[in-house]
MARFILO-263099 format. One record per residue (C-alpha): x, y, z; residue in three letters. Coordinates in steps of 0.05 Angstrom, whole numbers, padded with zeros to 5 digits, always signed. Example, Ala and Ser with C-alpha at 12.3 -4.5 7.8 and 13.67 -1.06 7.14 Angstrom:
BEGIN
+00246-00090+00156ALA
+00273-00021+00143SER
This chain:
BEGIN
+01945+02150+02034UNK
+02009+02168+02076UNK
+02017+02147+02150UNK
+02061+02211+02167UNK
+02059+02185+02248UNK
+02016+02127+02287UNK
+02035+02108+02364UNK
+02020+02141+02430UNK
+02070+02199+02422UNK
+02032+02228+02364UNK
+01984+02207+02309UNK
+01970+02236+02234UNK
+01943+02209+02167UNK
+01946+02239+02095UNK
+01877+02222+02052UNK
+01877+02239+01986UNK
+01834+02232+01930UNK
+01821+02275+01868UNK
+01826+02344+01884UNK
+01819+02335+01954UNK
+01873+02325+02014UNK
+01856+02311+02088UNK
+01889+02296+02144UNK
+01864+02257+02203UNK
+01888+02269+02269UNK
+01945+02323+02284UNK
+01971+02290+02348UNK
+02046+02320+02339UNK
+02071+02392+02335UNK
+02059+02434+02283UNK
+02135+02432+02258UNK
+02129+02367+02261UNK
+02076+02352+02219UNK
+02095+02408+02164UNK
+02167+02374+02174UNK
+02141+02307+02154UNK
+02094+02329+02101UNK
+02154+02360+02061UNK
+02193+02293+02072UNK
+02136+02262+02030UNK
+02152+02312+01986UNK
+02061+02334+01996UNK
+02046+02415+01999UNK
+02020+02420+02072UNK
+01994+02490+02023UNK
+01938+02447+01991UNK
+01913+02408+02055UNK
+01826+02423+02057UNK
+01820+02399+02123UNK
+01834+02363+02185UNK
+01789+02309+02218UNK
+01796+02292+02292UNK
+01781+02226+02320UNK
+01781+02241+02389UNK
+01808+02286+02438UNK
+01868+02249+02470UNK
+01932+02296+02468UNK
+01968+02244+02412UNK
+01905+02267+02366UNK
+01904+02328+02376UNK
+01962+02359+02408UNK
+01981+02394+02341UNK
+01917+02419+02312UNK
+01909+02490+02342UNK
+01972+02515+02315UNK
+01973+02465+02252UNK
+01893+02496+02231UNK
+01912+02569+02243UNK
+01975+02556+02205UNK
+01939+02527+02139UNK
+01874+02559+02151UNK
+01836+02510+02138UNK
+01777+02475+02178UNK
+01780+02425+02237UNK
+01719+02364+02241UNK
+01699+02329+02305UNK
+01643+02309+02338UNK
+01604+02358+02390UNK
+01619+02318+02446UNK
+01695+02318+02428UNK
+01701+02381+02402UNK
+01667+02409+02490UNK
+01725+02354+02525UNK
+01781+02389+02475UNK
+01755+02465+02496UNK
+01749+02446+02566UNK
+01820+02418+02572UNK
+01865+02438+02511UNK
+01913+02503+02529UNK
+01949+02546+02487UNK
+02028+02562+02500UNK
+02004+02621+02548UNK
+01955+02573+02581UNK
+01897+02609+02548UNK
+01838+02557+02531UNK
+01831+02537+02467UNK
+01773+02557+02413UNK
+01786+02526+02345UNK
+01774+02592+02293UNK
+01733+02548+02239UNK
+01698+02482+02264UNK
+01660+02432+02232UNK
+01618+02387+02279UNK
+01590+02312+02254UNK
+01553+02258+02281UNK
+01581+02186+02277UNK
+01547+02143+02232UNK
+01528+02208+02195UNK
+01561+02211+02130UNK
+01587+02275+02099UNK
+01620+02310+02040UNK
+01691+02341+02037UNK
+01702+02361+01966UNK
+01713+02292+01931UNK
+01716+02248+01983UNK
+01651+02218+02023UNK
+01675+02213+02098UNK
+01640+02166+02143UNK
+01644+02164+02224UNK
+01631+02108+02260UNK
+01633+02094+02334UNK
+01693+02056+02366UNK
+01705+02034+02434UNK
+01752+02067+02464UNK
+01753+02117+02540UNK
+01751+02177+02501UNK
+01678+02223+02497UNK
+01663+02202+02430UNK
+01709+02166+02381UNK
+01702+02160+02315UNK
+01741+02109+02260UNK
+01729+02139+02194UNK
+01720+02107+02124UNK
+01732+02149+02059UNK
+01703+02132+01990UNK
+01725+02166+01924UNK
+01722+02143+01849UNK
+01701+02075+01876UNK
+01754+02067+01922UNK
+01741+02056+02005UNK
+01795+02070+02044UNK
+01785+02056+02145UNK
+01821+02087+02189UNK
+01808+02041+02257UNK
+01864+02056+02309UNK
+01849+02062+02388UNK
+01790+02013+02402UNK
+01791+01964+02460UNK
+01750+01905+02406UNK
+01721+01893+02350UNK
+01647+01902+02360UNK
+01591+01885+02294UNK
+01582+01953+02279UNK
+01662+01969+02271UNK
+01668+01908+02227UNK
+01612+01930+02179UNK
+01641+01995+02171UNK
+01703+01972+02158UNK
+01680+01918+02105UNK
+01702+01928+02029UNK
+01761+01980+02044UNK
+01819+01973+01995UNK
+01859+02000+02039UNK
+01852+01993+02119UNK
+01895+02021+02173UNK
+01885+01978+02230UNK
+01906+01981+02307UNK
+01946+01931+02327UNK
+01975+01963+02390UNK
+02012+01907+02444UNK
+02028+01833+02448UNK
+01999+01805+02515UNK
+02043+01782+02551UNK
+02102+01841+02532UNK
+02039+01879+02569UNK
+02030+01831+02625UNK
+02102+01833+02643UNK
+02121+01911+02611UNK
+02142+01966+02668UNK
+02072+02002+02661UNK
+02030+02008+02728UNK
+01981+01955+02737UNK
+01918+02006+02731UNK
+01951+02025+02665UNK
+01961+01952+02639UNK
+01884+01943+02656UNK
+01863+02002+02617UNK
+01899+01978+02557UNK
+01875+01913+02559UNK
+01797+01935+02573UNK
+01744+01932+02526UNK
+01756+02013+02512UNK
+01829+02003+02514UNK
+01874+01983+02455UNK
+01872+01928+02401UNK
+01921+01871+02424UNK
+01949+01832+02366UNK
+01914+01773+02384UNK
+01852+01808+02379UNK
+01872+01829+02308UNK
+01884+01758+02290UNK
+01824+01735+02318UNK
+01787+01785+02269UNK
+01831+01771+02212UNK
+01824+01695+02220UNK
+01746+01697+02233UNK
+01710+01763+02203UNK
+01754+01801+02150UNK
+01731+01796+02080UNK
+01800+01798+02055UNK
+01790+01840+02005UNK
+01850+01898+02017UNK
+01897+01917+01975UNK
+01937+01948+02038UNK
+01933+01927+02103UNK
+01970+01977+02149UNK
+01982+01958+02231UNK
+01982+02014+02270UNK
+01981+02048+02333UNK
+02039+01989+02353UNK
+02064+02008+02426UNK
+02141+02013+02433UNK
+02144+01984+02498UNK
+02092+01928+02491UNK
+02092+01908+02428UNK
+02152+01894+02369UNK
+02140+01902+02295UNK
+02166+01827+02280UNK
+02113+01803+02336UNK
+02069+01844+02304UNK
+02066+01829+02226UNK
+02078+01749+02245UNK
+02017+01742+02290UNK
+01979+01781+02219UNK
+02024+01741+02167UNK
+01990+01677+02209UNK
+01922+01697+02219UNK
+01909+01722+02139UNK
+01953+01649+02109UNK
+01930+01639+02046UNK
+01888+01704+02043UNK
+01960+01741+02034UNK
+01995+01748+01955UNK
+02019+01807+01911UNK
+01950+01835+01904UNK
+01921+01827+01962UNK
+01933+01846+02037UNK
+02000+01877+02034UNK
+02022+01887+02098UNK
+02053+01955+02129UNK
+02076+01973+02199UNK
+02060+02053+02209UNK
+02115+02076+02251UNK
+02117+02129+02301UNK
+02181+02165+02282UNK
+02173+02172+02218UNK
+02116+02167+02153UNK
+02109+02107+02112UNK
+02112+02103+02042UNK
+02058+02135+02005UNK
+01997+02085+01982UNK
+01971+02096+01923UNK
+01912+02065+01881UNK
């Protein structure tokens, strides 16, 4: 797994497992994105596909151009896939129709070549977003970025991943007291906003199984939130949970990937 970009300026994830390589999300430019899979030293050649979480431009602001560029298929949900089309515009302003979509249901697994993908529902003010667990050769790997809590079903879903990429987007009161409108603050902070870091500690402390390897915090705003802030309000909630084997923690970054994770 390689974070290649998490944050609200663009969003992308590398999956790989046995002979199969996805990428979830494609929220920055296609130059970008090829630009920062060759930094990883990864073949953006042998890429299968590209899985979309939901349709908010640091998603999917890449994927038209990235897809037609690797030829490869694009998976989202119906619903997602109808906002995208209505809105999305091409550099002439020309709507957008993906050449070779996939459509899913959350909560519906599927098959990609080796890997088992499985949607789930988050809460967040988007059509219909999806978190997304992979399994392969016994290993579970979550993706859970851009929910506004932590509801059952997210937490079961999540359960028994070795390695989870988790959002853990502002610190409170940088929010409260941050230069973004008031309307905006209030959408963050809703219950289909973003993942505060309290509320990550509060899930960390009272309902993770503590089982990952990797525990990756991302999505972290650059104005309301700062890395330290970030990985000490985690380093207290897991305590003794935390050692060489277990819950590692990373900070994805927006500006550039994080090392690659591999088990």
């Amino acid at each position: 797994m390689t974070v290649l970009a998490s944050g609200s300026k663009g969003n992308c994830t590398l999956v790989s497992a046995g002979g199969t390589r996805l990428l979830v999300d494609a929220g920055l430019s296609c130059r970008e994105l090829l630009r920062r899979l060759a930094l990883c030293g990864e073949n953006a050649t042998g890429i299968d596909a590209i899985l979309i979480t939901h349709e908010h431009s640091d998603h999917v602001g890449g994927v038209n151009v990235l897809a037609k560029r690797l030829k490869v298929p694009v998976y989202m949900t119906a619903a997602t896939y109808e906002m995208y089309h209505r809105y999305a515009r091409d550099s002439a302003g020309n709507r957008i129709t993906l050449q070779r979509l996939e459509t899913f249901e959350a909560g519906r697994a599927f098959e990609i070549g080796d890997v088992t993908v499985t949607p789930f529902t988050i809460p967040h003010d988007a059509v219909d977003p999806v978190g997304f667990t992979f399994r392969s050769e016994g290993i579970k790997v979550g993706v859970c970025t851009d929910l506004g809590y932590m509801p059952a079903s997210v937490k079961h879903h999540i359960h028994g991943c070795q390695i989870l990429m988790i959002e853990s987007n502002h610190d409170l009161e940088m929010l409260r007291g941050g230069p973004y409108p008031w309307a905006v603050k209030q959408r963050v902070m809703s219950r289909v906003g973003h993942l505060s870091n309290d509320a990550l500690a509060d899930f960390l402390t009272t309902d993770y199984d503590g089982g990952a390897e990797y525990l990756i915090l991302a999505h972290l705003s650059e104005q309301n939130n700062h890395p330290e802030i970030a990985r000490m309000t985690a380093e207290r909630a897991l305590g003794e949970q935390r050692n060489f084997v277990r819950n590692q923690l990373m900070l994805a970054a927006q500006h550039e990937p994080l090392p690659a994770i591999r088990l």
